[in-house]
C-alpha positions as CSV (number, residue, x, y, z in Angstrom):
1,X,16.9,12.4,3.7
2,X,14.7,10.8,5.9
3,X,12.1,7.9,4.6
4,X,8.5,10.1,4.9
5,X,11.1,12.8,2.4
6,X,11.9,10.1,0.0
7,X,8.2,8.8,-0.7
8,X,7.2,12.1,-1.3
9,X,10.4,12.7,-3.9
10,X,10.7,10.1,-5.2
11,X,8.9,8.8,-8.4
12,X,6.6,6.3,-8.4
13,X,7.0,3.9,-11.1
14,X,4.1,3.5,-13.3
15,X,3.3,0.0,-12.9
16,X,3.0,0.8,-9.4
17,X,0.7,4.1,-9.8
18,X,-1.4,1.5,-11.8
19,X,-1.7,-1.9,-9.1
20,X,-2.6,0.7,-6.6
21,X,-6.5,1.4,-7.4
22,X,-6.6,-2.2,-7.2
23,X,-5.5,-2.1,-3.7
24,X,-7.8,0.7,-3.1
25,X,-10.7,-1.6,-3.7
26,X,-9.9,-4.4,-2.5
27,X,-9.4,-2.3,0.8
28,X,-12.5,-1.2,0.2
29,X,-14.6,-4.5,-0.2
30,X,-12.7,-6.1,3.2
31,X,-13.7,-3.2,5.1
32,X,-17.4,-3.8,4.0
33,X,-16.7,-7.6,4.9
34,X,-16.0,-6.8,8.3
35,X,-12.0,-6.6,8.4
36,X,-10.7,-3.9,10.7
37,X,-6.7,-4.5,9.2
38,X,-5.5,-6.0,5.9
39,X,-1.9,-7.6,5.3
40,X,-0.3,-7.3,2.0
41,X,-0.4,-11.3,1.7
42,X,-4.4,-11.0,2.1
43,X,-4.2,-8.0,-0.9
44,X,-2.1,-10.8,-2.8
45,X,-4.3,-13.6,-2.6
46,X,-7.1,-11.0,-3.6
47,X,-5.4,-9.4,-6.7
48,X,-3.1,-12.2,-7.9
49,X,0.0,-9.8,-7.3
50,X,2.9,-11.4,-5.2
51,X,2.9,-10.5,-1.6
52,X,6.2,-8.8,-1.9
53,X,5.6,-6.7,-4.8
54,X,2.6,-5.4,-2.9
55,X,4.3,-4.4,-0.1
56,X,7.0,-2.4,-2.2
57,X,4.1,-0.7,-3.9
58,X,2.9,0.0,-0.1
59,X,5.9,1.4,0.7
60,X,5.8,4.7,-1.3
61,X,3.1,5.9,0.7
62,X,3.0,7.6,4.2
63,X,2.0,4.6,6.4
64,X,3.5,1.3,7.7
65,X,1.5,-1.9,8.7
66,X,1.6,-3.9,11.8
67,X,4.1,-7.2,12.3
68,X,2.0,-10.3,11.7
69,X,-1.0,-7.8,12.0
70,X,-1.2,-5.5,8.2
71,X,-2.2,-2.3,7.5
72,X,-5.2,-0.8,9.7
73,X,-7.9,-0.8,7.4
74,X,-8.9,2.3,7.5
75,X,-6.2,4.1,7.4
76,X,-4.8,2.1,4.5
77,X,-8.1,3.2,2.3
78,X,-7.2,7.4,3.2
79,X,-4.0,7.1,2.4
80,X,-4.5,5.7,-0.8
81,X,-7.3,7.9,-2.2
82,X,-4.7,10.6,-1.1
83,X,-1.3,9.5,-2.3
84,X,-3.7,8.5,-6.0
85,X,-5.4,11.8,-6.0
86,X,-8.5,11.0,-5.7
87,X,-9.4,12.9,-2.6
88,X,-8.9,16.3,-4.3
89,X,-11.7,17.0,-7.2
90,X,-9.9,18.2,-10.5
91,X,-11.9,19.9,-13.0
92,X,-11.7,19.3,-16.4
93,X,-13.2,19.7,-20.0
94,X,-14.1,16.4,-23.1
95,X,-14.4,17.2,-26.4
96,X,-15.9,15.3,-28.7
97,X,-19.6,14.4,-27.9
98,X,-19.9,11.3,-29.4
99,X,-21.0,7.5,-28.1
100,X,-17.8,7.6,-26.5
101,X,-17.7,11.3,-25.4
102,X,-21.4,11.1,-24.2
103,X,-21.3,8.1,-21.9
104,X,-18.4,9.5,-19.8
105,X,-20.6,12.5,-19.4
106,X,-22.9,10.3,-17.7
107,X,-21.2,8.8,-16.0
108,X,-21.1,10.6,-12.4
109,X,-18.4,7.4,-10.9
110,X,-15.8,9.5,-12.2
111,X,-16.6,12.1,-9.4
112,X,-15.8,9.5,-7.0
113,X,-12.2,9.1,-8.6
114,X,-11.4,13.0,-8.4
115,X,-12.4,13.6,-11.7
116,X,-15.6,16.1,-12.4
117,X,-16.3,17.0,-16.1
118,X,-17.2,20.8,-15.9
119,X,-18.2,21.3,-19.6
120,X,-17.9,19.3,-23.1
121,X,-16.9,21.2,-26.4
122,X,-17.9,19.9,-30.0
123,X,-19.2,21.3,-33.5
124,X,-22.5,19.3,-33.9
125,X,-25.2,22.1,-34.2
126,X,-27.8,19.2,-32.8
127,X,-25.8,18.8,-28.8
128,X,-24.3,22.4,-28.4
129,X,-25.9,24.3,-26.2
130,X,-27.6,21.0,-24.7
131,X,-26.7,19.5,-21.7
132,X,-26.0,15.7,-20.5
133,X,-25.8,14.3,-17.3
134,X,-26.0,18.4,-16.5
135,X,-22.7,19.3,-18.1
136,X,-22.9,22.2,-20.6
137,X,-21.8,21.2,-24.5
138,X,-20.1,24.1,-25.9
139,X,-19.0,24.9,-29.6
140,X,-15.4,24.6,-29.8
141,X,-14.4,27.7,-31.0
142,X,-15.6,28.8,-27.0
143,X,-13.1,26.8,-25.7
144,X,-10.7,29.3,-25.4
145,X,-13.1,32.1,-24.0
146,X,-14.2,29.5,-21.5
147,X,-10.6,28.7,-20.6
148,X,-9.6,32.0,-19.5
149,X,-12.3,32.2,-16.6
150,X,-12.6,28.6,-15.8
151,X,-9.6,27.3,-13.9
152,X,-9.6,23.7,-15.6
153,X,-6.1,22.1,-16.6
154,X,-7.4,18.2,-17.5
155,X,-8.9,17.5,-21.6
156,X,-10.3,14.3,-22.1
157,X,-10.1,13.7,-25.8
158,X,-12.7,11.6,-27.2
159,X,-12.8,12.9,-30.6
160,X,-12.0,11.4,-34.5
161,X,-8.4,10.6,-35.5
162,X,-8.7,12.5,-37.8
163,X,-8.9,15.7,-35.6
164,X,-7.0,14.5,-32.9
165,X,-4.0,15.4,-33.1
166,X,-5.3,19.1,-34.1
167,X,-7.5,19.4,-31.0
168,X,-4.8,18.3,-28.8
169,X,-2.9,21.6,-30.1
170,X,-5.8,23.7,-29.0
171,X,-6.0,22.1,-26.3
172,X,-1.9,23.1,-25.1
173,X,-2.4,26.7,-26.4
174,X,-5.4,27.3,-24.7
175,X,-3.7,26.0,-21.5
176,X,-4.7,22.7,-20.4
177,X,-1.9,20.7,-18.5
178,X,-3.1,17.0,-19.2
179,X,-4.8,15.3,-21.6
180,X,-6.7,11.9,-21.1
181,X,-6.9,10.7,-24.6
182,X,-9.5,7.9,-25.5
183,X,-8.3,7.7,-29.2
184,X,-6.4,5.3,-31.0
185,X,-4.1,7.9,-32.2
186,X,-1.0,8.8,-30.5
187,X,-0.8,12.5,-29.9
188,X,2.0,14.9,-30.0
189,X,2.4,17.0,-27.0
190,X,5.5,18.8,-25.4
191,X,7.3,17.5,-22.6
192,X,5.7,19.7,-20.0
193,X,2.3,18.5,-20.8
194,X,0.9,14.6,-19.5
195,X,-0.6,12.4,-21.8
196,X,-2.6,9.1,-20.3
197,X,-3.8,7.2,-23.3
198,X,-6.5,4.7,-22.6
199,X,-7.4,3.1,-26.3
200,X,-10.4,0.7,-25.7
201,X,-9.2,-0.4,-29.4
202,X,-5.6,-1.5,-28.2
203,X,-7.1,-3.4,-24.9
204,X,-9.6,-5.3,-27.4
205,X,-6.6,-5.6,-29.6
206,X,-4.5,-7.4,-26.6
207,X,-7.5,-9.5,-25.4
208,X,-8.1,-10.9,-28.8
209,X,-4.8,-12.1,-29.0
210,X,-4.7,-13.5,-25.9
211,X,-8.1,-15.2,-26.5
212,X,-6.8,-16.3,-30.2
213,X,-3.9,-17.9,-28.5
214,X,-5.7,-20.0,-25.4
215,X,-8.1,-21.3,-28.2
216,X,-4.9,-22.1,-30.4
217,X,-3.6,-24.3,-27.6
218,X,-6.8,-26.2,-26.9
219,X,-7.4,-27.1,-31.0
């Protein structure tokens, strides 16, 4: 099997999948500097990731830098949005239209990331049938109807605990494929179907501890 076969086979580990974006903008912010290639020792000073470690993380994509020269810029920046997704839009649905729920419907950076929020589903009388940010809010007993015409395979879950686990379900019968779940609450899902749980609780949870430690150390 010949290298450009193996990167495209072989699984990328997730640590890796998640360094990468960092990459992306760093690319990104050189390129607005000015800089027409970028090594992985310049990626390293900017990230704080070792040199090395960057250049393995390089080297599952489709594109090889330049001895003593790097990566040409530009061509470094495509192939990452590419190899991350990013370049392809993928449609998907949120439910729950809360503070959480709401402000990722405003927020239109997501479309830059491959992500575009077609419609929102919750049960509050008061948002459905309203729009934010131009997306459609939808009862939830539509979400199948709306499913069968729609195309969409990506739920973003930003609904109670309480319900979570229960909307996740509908979500897998109706047919969606991924879920990005903002809850605390870990969801059960069958092995077919990929789960990417981002808990703002557990990152506060982390930096607390961290912060309760450094301030430990200078007492």
């Amino acid at each position: 099997m010949d290298a450009d076969k193996l990167r495209i086979t072989e699984k990328v580990p997730e640590p890796t999948l998640r360094r990468l974006p960092w990459y992306l903008s760093n690319a990104k912010l050189m390129r607005d500097n000015g800089e027409i290639f970028v090594s992985s020792t310049q990626i390293s000073k900017e990230t704080s990731i070792d040199a090395s470690q960057v250049a393995k993380d390089l080297s599952y994509m489709n594109i090889s830098g330049r001895t003593r020269v790097g990566y040409e810029i530009n061509d470094l920046i495509d192939e990452l949005e590419s190899f991350l997704g990013f370049t392809k839009m993928h449609k998907a649905y949120l439910f729950g239209v809360g503070s959480l729920g709401g402000a990722l419907l405003r927020d239109s950076g997501l479309n830059h990331f491959g992500l575009e929020i077609v419609g929102a589903f919750d049960i509050n009388p008061e948002i459905v049938g309203q729009k934010i940010n131009g997306i459609p809010i939808y009862h939830t007993d539509e979400f199948e109807n709306m499913m069968s015409k729609s195309g969409v395979n990506i739920g973003v879950l930003t609904v109670p605990i309480n319900i979570a686990q229960r909307i996740s379900d509908k979500m897998v019968s109706g047919g969606i494929k991924a879920i990005w779940n903002f809850t605390p609450f870990r969801i059960r899902v069958p092995e077919n179907i990929v789960v990417q749980n981002t808990s703002l609780y557990a990152h506060l949870a982390v930096m607390f501890n961290r912060l309760n430690l450094i301030q430990d150390k200078d007492q």
